[in-house]
N, C-alpha and C positions, 0 to 999 in steps of 0.2 A: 346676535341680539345684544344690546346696550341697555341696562337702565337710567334714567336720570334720576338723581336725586336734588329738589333744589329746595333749599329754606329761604322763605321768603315773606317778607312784609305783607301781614293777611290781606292790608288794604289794597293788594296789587292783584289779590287772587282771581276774580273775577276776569279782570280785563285781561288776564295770563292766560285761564283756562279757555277764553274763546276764541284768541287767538293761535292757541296751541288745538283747539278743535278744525281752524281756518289752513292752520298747516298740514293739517294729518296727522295729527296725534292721535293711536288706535284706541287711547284711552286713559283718563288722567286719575288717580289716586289723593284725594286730598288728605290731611290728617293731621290736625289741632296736634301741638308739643309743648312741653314743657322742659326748655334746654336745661341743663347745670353743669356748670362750670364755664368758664369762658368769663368769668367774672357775672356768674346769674347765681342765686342764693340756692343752696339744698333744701332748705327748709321751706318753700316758697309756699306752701299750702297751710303753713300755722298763719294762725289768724295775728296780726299785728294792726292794730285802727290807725296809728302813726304814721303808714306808711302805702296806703291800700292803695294810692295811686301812683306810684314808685314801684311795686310789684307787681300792678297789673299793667302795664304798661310792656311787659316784656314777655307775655305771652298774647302779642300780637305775631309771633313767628308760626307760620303754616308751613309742613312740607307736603309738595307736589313731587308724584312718582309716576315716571313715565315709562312704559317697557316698548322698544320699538326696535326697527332693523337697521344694521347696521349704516345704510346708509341715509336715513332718514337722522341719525342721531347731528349733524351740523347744523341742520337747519332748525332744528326743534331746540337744542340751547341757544342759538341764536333767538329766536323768539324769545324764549326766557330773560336771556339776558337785555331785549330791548325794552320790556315791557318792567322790569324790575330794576336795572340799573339806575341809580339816584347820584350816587357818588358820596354817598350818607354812608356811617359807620356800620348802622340797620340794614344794610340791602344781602350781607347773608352770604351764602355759597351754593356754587352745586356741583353735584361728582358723579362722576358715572362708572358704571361696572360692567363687567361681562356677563350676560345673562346666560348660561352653557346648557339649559334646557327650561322648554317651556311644557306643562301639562295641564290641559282642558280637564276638569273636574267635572264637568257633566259627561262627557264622553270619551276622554281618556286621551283625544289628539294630541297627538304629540310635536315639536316644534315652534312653528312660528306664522301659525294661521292667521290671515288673517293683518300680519303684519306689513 
C-alpha cells in the first residue's frame, strides 16, 4: 500500500477530490494547514491589521491524503497532478510513502480491504 500526500491550492480541491472519486480513490482525507518555513512567517496567527491580506493569502494550502494499493498509486497522482498542475510557484508538491499496515478500527481487519 502507497500513501499520497499532496499540498495543494484549496481552490483546486474540489475539482481534484472528484476526479480522484472518478478514478478510484478508496478515500480522500482533506486537511486545512498552516506551512512554516519555506519562506511562511511562524508567527502567522498574531494579529498584525497591516498585513491581513498578505498572511492570509498563504493558507490557502489544503493537504489531500490518499492510502491506496500499490498499483492504483500511477494513475491517482497522475490525476492529482492534472488537476493541480499551474506551472505557478503555488502549485505545491506531493510524496508518497509506504504504507506496511493497515488496521480497521471498528473491527480490527487487518491489511488492505477494500483497496
Amino acid at each position: 500500500m502507497k500513501e499520497i500526500k499532496a499540498y495543494i491550492q484549496r481552490s483546486r480541491v474540489n475539482r481534484t477530490v472528484r476526479k480522484l472519486q472518478e478514478a478510484g480513490a478508496p478515500g480522500v482525507t482533506i486537511v486545512e494547514i498552516h506551512p512554516v518555513g519555506y519562506g511562511y512567517e511562524p508567527n502567522y496567527f498574531e494579529i498584525d491589521f497591516e498585513d491581513v491580506f498578505k498572511r492570509y493569502k498563504y493558507m490557502a494550502i489544503v493537504k489531500l491524503e490518499v492510502v491506496c494499493a500499490d498499483r492504483d498509486l500511477e494513475r491517482l497522482m497522475q490525476v492529482i497532478l492534472s488537476q493541480c498542475q499551474t506551472g505557478d510557484k503555488g502549485d505545491r508538491m506531493i510524496f508518497v510513502s509506504e504504507v506496511f499496515n493497515a488496521i480497521r478500527i471498528r473491527d480490527g481487519a487487518i491489511g488492505e480491504p477494500g483497496l
